[in-house]
KEMARTI-628841 format. One record per residue (C-alpha): x, y negated, z negated. Coordinates in steps of 0.05 Angstrom, whole numbers, always signed. Each point is the difference from the previous one (the first is absolute). Layout:
<<X, Y, Z>>,
...
This chain:
<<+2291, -1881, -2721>>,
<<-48, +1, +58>>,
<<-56, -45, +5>>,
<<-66, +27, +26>>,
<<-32, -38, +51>>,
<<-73, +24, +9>>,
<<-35, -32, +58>>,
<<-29, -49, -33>>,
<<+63, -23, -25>>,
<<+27, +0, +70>>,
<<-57, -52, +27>>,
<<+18, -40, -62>>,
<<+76, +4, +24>>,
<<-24, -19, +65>>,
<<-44, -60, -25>>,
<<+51, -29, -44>>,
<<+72, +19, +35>>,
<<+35, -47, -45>>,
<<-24, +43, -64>>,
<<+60, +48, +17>>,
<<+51, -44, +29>>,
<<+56, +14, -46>>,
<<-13, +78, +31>>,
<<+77, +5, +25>>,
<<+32, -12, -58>>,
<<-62, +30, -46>>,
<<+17, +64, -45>>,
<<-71, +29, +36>>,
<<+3, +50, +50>>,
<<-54, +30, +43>>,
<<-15, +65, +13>>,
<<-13, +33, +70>>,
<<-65, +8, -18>>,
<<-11, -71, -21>>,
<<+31, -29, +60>>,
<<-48, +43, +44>>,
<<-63, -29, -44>>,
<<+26, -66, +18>>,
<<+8, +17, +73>>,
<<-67, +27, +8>>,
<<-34, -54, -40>>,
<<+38, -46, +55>>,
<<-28, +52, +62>>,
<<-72, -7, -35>>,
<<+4, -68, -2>>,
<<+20, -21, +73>>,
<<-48, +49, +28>>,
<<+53, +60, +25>>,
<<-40, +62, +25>>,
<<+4, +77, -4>>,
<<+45, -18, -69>>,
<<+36, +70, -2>>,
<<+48, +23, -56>>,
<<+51, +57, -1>>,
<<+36, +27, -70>>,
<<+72, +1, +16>>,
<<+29, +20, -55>>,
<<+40, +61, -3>>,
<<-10, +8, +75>>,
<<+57, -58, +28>>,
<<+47, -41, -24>>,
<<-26, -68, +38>>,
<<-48, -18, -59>>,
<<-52, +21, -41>>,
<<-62, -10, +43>>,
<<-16, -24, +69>>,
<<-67, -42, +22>>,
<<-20, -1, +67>>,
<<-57, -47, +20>>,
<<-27, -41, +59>>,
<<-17, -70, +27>>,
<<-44, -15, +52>>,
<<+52, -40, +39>>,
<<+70, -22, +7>>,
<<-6, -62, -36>>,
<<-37, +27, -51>>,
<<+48, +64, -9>>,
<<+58, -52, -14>>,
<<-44, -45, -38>>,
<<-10, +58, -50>>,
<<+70, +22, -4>>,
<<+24, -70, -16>>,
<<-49, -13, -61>>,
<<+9, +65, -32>>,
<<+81, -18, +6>>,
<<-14, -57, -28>>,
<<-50, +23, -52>>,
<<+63, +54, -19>>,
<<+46, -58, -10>>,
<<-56, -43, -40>>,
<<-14, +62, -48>>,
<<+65, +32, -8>>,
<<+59, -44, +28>>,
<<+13, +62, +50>>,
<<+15, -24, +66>>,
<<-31, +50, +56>>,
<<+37, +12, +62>>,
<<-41, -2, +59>>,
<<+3, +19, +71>>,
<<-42, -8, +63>>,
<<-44, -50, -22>>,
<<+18, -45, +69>>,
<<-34, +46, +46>>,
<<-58, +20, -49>>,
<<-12, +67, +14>>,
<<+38, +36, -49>>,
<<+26, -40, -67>>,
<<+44, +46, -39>>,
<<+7, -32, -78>>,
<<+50, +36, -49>>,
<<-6, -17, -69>>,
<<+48, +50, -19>>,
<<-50, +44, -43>>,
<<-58, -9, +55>>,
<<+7, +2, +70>>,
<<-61, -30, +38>>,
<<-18, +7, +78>>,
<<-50, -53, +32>>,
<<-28, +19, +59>>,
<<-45, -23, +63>>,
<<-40, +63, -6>>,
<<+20, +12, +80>>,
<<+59, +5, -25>>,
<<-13, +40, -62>>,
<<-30, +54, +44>>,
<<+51, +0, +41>>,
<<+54, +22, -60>>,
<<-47, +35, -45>>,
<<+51, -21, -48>>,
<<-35, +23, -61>>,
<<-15, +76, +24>>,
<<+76, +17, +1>>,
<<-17, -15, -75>>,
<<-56, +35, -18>>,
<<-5, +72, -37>>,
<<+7, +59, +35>>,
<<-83, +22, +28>>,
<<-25, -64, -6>>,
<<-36, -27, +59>>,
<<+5, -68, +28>>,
């Protein structure tokens, strides 16, 4: 069974994280496109920028879709990255991995079916992450 999470039921999940609490041992699962409504819901809400998101599927094996966005500074680029973990873990009972989030520049989050990439948009630049991604011809 898999349990559709619409935005709206993803701010709901994020105003009342003890709704789902039971989520880990819960017969509902969540799909990889629900877990991406509920990480962009979380984005929207703590005020990530340039909120870009790349289909996945059938392309790589690391997940089903990748989201790379920005914050306008180190503190808030970590600040982001640890709500929406702990949004993830609220909603779902998933716990994220997360890496980089000391320094700020670059937070990697793996939820297993999205992989999200918060930036310092120096930094962003700087990788272009998201173009090795994009479809063949289109510009950046």
């Amino acid at each position: 069974m898999v349990l559709s999470l619409s935005a709206e039921a993803a701010r709901a999940a994020q105003a009342n994280p003890n709704a789902n609490s039971g989520a880990e041992g819960s017969n509902f699962s969540f799909s990889s496109s629900d877990f991406l409504d509920l990480i962009l819901s979380s984005l929207e809400d703590d005020k990530a920028e340039d909120i870009v998101q790349i289909d996945l599927r059938g392309k790589s094996s690391i997940g089903d879709y990748m989201v790379v966005c920005s914050g306008r500074s180190s503190r808030q680029v970590s600040a982001i990255a640890e709500k929406m973990v702990q949004r993830v873990k609220d909603a779902t009972g998933v716990t994220a991995r997360s890496e980089g989030k000391g320094a700020g520049d670059w937070v990697l989050v793996d939820t297993g079916d999205v992989i999200v990439h918060v930036f310092r948009p120096e930094v962003r630049e700087f990788y272009q992450l998201e173009k090795m991604w994009q479809p063949t011809g289109v510009a950046g």
